[in-house]
C-alpha positions as CSV (number, residue, x, y, z in Angstrom):
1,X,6.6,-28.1,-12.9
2,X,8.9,-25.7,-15.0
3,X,8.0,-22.2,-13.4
4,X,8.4,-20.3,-16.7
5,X,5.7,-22.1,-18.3
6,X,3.2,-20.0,-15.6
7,X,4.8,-17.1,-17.6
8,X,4.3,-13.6,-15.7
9,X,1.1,-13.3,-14.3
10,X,-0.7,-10.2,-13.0
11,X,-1.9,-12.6,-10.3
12,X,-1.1,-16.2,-9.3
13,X,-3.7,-19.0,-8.9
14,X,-2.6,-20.0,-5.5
15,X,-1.4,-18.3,-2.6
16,X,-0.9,-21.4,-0.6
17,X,3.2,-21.4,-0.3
18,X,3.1,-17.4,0.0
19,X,4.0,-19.1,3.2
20,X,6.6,-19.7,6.0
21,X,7.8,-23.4,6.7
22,X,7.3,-23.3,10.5
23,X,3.6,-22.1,10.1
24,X,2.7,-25.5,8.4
25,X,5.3,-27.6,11.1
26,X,3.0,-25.7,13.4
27,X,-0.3,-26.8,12.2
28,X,1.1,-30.2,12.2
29,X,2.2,-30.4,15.7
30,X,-1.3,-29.1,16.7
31,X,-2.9,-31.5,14.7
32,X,-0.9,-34.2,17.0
33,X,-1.4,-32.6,19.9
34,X,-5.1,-32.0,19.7
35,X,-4.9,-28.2,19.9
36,X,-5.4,-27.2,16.3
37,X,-8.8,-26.7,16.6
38,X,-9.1,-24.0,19.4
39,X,-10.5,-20.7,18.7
40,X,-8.0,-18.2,18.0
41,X,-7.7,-14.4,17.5
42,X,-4.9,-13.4,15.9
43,X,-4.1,-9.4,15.1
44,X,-1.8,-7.0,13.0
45,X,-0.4,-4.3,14.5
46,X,2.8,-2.7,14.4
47,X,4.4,-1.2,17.8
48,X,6.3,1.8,15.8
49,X,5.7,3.5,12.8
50,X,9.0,4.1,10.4
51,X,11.5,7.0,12.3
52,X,10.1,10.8,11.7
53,X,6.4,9.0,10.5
54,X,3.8,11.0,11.8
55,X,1.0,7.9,10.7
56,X,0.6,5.4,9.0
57,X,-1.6,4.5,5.9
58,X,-3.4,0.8,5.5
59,X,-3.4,-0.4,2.1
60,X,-3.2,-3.8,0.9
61,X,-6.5,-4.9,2.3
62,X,-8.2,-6.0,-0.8
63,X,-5.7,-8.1,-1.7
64,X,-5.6,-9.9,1.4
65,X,-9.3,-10.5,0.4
66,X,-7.9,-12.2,-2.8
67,X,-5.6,-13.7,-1.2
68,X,-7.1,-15.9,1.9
69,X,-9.5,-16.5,-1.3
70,X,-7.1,-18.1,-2.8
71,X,-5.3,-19.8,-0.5
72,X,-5.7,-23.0,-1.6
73,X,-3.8,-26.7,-1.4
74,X,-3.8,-28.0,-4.9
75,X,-2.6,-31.3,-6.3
76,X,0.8,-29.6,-7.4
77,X,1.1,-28.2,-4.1
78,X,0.3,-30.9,-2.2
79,X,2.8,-33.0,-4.2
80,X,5.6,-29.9,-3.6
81,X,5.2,-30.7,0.6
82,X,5.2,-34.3,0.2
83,X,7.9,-34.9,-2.1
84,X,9.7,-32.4,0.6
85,X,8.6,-34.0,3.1
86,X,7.5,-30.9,4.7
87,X,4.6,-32.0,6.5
88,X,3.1,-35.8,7.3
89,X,0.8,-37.6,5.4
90,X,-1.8,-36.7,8.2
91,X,-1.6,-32.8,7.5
92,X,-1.4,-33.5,4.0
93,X,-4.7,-34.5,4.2
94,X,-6.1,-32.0,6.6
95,X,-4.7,-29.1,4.2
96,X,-6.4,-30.5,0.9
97,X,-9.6,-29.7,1.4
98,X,-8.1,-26.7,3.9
99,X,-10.6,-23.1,3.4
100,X,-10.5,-20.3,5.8
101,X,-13.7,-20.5,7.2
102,X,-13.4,-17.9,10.2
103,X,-14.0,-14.2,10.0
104,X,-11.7,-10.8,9.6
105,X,-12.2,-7.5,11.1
106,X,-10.0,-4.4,10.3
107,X,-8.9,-0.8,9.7
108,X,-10.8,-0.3,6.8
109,X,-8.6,0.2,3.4
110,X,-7.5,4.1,3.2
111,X,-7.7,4.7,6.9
112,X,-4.4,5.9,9.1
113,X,-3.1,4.3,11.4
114,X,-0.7,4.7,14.9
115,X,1.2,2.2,16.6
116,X,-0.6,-0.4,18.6
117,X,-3.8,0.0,16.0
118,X,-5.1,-3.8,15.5
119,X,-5.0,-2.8,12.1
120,X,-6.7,-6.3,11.2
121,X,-8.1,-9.6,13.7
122,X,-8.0,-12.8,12.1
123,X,-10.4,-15.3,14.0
124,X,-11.6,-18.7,13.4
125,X,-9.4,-22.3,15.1
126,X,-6.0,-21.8,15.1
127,X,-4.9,-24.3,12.4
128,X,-6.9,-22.1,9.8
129,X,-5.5,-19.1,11.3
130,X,-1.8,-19.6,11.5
131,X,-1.6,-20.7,8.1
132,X,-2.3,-16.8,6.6
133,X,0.0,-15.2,9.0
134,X,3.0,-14.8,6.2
135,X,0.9,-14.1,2.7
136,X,-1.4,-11.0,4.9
137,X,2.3,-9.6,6.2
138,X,3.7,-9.3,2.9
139,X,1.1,-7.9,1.7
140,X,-0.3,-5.5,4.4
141,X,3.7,-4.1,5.4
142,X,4.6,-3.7,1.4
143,X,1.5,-2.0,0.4
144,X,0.8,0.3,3.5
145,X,4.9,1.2,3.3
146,X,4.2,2.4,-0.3
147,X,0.9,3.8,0.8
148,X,2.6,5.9,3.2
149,X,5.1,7.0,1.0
150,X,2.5,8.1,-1.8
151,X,0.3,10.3,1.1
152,X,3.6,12.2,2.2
153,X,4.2,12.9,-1.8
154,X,0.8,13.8,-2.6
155,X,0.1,15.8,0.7
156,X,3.3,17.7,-0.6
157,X,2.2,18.3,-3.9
158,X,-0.8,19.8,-2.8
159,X,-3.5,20.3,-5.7
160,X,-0.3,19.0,-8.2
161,X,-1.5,15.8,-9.7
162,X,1.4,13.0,-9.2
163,X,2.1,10.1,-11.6
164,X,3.6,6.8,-10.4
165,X,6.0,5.3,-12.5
166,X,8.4,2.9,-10.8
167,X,7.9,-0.4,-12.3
168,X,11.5,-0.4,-13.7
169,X,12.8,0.3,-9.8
170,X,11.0,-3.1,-8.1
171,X,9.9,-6.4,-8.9
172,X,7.3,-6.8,-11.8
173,X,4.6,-8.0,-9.7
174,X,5.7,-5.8,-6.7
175,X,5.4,-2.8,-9.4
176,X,1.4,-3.5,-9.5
177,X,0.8,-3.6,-5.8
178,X,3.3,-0.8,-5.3
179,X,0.6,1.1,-8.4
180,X,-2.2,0.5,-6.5
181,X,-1.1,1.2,-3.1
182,X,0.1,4.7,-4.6
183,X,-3.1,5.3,-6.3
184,X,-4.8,4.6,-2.2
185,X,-2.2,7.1,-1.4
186,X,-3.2,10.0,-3.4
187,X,-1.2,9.4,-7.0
188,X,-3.3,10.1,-9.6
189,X,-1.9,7.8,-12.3
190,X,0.6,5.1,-13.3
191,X,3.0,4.2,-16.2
192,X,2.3,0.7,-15.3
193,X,-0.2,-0.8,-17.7
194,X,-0.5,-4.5,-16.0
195,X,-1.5,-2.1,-13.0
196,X,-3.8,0.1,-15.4
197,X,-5.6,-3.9,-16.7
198,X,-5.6,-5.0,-13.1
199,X,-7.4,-2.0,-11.0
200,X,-8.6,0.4,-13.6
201,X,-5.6,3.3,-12.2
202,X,-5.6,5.8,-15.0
203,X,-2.1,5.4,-17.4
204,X,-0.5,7.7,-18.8
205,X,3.3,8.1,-20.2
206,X,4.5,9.8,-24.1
207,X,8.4,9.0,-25.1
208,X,11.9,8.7,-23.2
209,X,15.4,10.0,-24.5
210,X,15.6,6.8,-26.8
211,X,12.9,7.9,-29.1
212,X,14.7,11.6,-29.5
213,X,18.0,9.7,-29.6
214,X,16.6,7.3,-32.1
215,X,15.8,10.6,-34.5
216,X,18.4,12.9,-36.7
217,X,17.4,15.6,-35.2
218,X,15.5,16.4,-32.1
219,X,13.0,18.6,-34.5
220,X,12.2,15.1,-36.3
221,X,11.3,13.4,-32.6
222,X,9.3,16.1,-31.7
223,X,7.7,16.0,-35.2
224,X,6.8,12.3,-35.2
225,X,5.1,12.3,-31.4
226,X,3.2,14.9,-32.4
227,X,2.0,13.4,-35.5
228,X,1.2,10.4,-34.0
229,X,0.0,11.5,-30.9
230,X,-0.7,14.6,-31.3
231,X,-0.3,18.2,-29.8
232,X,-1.7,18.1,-26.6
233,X,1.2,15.4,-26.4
234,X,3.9,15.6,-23.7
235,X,7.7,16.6,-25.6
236,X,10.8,15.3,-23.2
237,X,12.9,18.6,-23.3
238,X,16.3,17.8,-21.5
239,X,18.0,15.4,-24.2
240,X,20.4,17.9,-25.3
241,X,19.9,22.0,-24.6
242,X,16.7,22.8,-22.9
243,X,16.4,25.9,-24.4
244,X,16.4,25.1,-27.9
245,X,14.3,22.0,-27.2
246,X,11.5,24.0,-25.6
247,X,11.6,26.5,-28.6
248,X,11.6,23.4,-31.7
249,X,8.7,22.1,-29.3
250,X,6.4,25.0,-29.6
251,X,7.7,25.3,-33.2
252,X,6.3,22.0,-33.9
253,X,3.0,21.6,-32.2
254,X,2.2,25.2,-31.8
255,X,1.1,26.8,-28.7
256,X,-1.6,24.3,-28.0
257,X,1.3,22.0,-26.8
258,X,0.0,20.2,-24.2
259,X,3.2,20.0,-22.0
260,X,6.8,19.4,-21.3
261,X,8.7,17.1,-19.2
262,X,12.1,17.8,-17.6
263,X,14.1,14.8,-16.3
264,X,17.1,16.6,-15.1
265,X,19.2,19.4,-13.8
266,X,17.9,21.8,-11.3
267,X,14.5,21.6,-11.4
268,X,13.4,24.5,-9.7
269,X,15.5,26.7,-11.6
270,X,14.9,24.8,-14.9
271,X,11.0,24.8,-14.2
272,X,11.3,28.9,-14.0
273,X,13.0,29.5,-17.2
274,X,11.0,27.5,-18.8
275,X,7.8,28.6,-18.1
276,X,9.3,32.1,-18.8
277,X,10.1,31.0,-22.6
278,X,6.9,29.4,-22.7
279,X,4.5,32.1,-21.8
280,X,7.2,34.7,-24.3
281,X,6.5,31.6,-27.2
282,X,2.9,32.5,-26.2
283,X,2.7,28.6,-25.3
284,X,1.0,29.8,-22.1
285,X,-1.5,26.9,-21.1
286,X,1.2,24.4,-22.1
287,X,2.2,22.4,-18.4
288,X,5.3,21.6,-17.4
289,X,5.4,17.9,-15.8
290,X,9.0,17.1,-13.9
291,X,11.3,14.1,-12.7
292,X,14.4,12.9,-11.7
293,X,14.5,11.0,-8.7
294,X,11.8,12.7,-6.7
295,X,11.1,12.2,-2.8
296,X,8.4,13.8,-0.6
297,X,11.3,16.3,-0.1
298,X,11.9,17.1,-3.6
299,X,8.1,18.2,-4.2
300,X,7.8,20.3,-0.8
301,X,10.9,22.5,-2.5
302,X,9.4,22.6,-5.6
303,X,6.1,24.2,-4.3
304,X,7.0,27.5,-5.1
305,X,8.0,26.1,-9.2
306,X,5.5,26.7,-11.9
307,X,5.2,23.5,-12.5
308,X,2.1,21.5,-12.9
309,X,2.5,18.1,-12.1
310,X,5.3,15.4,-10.8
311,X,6.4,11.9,-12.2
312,X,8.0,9.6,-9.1
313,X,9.5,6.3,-9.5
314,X,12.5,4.9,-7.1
315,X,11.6,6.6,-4.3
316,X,8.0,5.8,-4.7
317,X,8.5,1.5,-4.7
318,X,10.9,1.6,-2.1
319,X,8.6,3.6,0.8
320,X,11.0,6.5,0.3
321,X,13.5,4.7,2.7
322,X,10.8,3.0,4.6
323,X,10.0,-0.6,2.6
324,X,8.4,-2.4,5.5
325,X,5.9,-0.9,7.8
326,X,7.6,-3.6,10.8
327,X,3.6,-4.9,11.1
328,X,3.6,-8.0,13.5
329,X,0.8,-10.7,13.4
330,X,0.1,-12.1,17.0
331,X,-2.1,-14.2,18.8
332,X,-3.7,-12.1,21.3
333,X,-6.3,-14.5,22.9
334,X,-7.5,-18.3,22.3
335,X,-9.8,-21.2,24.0
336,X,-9.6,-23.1,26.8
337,X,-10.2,-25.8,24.9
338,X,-11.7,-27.1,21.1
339,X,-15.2,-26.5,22.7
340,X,-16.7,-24.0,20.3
341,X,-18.2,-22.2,23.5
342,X,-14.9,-22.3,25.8
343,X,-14.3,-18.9,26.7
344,X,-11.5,-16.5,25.3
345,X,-8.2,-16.4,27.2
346,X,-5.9,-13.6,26.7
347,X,-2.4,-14.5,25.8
348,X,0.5,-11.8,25.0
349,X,4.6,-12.5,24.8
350,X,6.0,-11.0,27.8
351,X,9.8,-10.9,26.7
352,X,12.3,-8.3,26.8
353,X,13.6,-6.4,24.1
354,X,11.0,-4.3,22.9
355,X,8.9,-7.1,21.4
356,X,5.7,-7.5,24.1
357,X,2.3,-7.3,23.2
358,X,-0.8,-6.5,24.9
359,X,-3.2,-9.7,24.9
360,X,-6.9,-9.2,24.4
361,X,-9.7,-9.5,21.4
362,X,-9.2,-5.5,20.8
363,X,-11.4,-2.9,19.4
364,X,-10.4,0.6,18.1
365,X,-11.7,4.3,18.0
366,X,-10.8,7.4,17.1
367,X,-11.3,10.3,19.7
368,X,-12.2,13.9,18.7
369,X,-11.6,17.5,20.1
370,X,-14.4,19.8,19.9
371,X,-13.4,21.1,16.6
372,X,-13.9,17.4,15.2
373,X,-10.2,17.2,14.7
374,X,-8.6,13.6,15.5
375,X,-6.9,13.3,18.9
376,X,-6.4,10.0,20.3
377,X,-6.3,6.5,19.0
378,X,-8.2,4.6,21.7
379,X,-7.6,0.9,22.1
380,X,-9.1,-1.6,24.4
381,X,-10.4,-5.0,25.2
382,X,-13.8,-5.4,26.5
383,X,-16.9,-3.2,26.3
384,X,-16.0,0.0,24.3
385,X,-17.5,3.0,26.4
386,X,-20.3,4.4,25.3
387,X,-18.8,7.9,23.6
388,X,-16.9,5.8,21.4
389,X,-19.3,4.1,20.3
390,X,-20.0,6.0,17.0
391,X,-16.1,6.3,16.5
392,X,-15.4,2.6,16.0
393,X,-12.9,1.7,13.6
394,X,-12.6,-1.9,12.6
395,X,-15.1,-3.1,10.0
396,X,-16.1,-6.9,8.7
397,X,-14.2,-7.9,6.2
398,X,-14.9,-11.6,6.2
399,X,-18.0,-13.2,7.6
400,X,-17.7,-17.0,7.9
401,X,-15.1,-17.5,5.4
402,X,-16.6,-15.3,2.4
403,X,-15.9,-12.2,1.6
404,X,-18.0,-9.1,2.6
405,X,-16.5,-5.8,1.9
406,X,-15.4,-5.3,-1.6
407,X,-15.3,-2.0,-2.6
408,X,-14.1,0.3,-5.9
409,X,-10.4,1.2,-5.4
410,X,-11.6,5.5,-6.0
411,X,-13.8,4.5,-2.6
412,X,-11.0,3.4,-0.4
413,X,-8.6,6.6,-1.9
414,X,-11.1,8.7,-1.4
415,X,-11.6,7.6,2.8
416,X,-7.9,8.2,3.0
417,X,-8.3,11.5,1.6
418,X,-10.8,12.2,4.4
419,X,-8.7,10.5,6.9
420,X,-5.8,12.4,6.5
421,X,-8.1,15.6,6.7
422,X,-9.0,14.7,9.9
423,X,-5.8,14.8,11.6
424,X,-4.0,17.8,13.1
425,X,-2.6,20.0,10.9
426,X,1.4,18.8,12.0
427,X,0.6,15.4,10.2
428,X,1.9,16.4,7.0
429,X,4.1,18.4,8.1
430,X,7.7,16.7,7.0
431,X,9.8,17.2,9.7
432,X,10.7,14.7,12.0
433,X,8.4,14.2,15.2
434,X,6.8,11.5,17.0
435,X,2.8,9.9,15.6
436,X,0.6,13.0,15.3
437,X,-1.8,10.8,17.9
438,X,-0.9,9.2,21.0
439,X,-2.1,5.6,21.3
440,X,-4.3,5.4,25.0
441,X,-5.0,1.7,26.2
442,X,-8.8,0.7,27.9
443,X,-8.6,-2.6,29.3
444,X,-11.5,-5.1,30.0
445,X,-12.0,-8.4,29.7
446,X,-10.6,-10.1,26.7
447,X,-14.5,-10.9,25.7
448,X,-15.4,-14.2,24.1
């Protein structure tokens, strides 16, 4: 098949080879050995969060609903493995008609997380299991990486709103998950319009340097945005002389101006003197929106600017120097045997290095002070004690095989929102320090 004619997609119909080779050689060699079908509980977890990270945010969940939907062994694929001779004939055949039929738990979409949270539990036989490991990774360490990103930004920017608009900084399908994982994180809009068709995230953006460039003068720019878009339109100010562009702006569209963007220089300074001339040009309700390579550190200095809202893009896509969130997806406990009722077994890697795990079907729970403020993550195998009962934070996700907790993207920004509330007070703070909760271990019988 020539890839270009699938031309560029917002999504792709199969998720099948979002894969690693060894997880099919795998399946294959459990096939053989009669193994494949034993119950298996796989989890996600990471067993660090990113240097200086106080928490972590989950994001990404709702696509690895749409993916495991669509993971799927088609004709073409099917014909990709054998002409490859990837996998035997015998595999071939078990993969064709292959749908994950088991069920998912996890953190649900917006909440924080620590290290050692079983952020999500994959269960069902092995052979279905093993195959997802790779496509919910990439997804789940891209999107909460960006997620994190975006809720140190927005907790800086306070009651600023904050636009994402990196799509020219990433890959063109990374730039839609990178959107929406922002949006989780707090952004209030995008420049991305596959991401605005996709997940319904507010878009917004006016003109760049090449429209005023384009023009004679920088009067005739200003003139033809405002005429076409009119005057609560955003004017870039920072082509040539700031000064003079801020005063043609006001000339043009009159002090109902609805703001102006600055792209460059010193912002903080910039951001001053021009609200000065606006408020003398008695353009007083007219905003001032700025950019130019923006972190979470950028914004927290700019707190004392007047400026109303921020525009991030590199720093943004890339998880402000954090692009992977180093999440791990382990089997933590499986049958005795393909018997549908042989018991669990824990399993865990023991090696040295830094890489154990800690076997066990796990649940999770959030412990509270007396003020309700968050102040341990609690995880354990076995029963959960009975104060933690209400505090419980893995949800179903998928029940049998089908899916079973959809939910509106404003729902799942909005819990993150409250989760981040619920921390201490240090969690936002931007200094370095170690996760703002400690992660406490219960252990009990692996359960079955």
């Amino acid at each position: 098949m020539n890839t270009a004619d699938l031309g560029l997609p917002v999504d792709v119909p199969s998720t099948a080879l979002f894969t690693d080779q060894y997880e099919l050689t795998m399946l294959q060699a459990s096939l053989r050995a009669g193994t494949a079908g034993r119950r298996s509980v796989f989890e996600v977890f990471t067993r660090r969060l990113p240097d200086g990270r106080r928490y972590g945010v989950v994001a990404g969940t709702g696509r690895v609903l749409d993916a495991v939907e669509n993971f799927r062994f088609d004709a073409g694929v099917l014909g990709f493995l054998r002409e490859h001779s990837i996998v035997d004939e015998e595999t071939l055949d078990w993969l064709a008609s292959y749908r994950f039929s088991g069920d998912i738990w996890g953190y649900p979409e917006g909440e924080v997380y620590f290290p050692g949270s079983p952020i999500m539990r994959v269960e069902g036989s092995f052979a279905e299991c093993v195959l997802l490991e790779t496509v919910i990774l990439s997804i789940l360490n891209h999107d909460s990486a960006i997620a994190a990103a975006a809720s140190r930004m927005s907790a800086a920017a306070g009651d600023r709103p904050i636009i994402e608009m990196g799509a020219r900084r990433t890959h063109e399908l990374a730039a839609v998950a990178a959107s929406r994982a922002a949006y989780v994180g707090g952004f209030t809009s995008t420049s991305d319009l596959a991401a605005g068709f996709r997940y319904g995230i507010p878009t917004v953006g006016t003109s760049a340097h090449a429209f005023t460039l384009l023009h004679d003068h920088e009067r005739d720019a200003f003139r033809a945005q405002v005429d076409s878009l009119g005057r609560g339109t955003t004017l870039l100010v920072d082509t040539y002389d700031v000064t003079e562009a801020v005063r043609t702006a006001v000339e043009v569209a009159g002090p109902e101006l609805g703001a102006v963007r600055i792209d460059s220089g010193d912002l903080l300074l910039v951001a001053h003197r021009v609200r000065q001339q606006l408020d003398e040009l008695g353009a007083t309700h007219t905003k001032i929106v700025v950019t130019s390579d923006l972190d979470e550190y950028a914004i927290a200095s700019l707190a004392a600017a007047p400026c109303d809202a921020y525009g991030v893009g590199t720093q943004l896509v890339t998880g402000s120097g954090h692009p992977t969130c180093s999440m791990v997806y382990k089997l933590v406990a499986r049958a005795e045997s393909a018997d549908p009722k042989a018991p669990l077994v824990a399993v865990a890697k023991k090696s040295t290095g830094g890489k154990t795990s800690v076997g066990g079907r796990k649940w999770a729970a959030r412990r509270l002070d007396a003020e309700g403020v968050a102040e341990a993550e609690v995880v354990g195998t076995g029963a959960v004690p009975a104060e933690l009962a209400d505090r419980q934070l893995l949800v179903e996700l998928v029940k049998g095989g089908a899916v079973v907790a959809r939910e509106p993207l404003d729902a799942v920004r909005d819990r993150h929102t409250a989760a981040r509330a619920g921390l201490p007070l240090s969690a936002t703070q931007l200094s370095r320090g170690e996760p703002v909760l400690p992660t406490e271990y219960v252990h009990g019988r692996s359960g079955s």
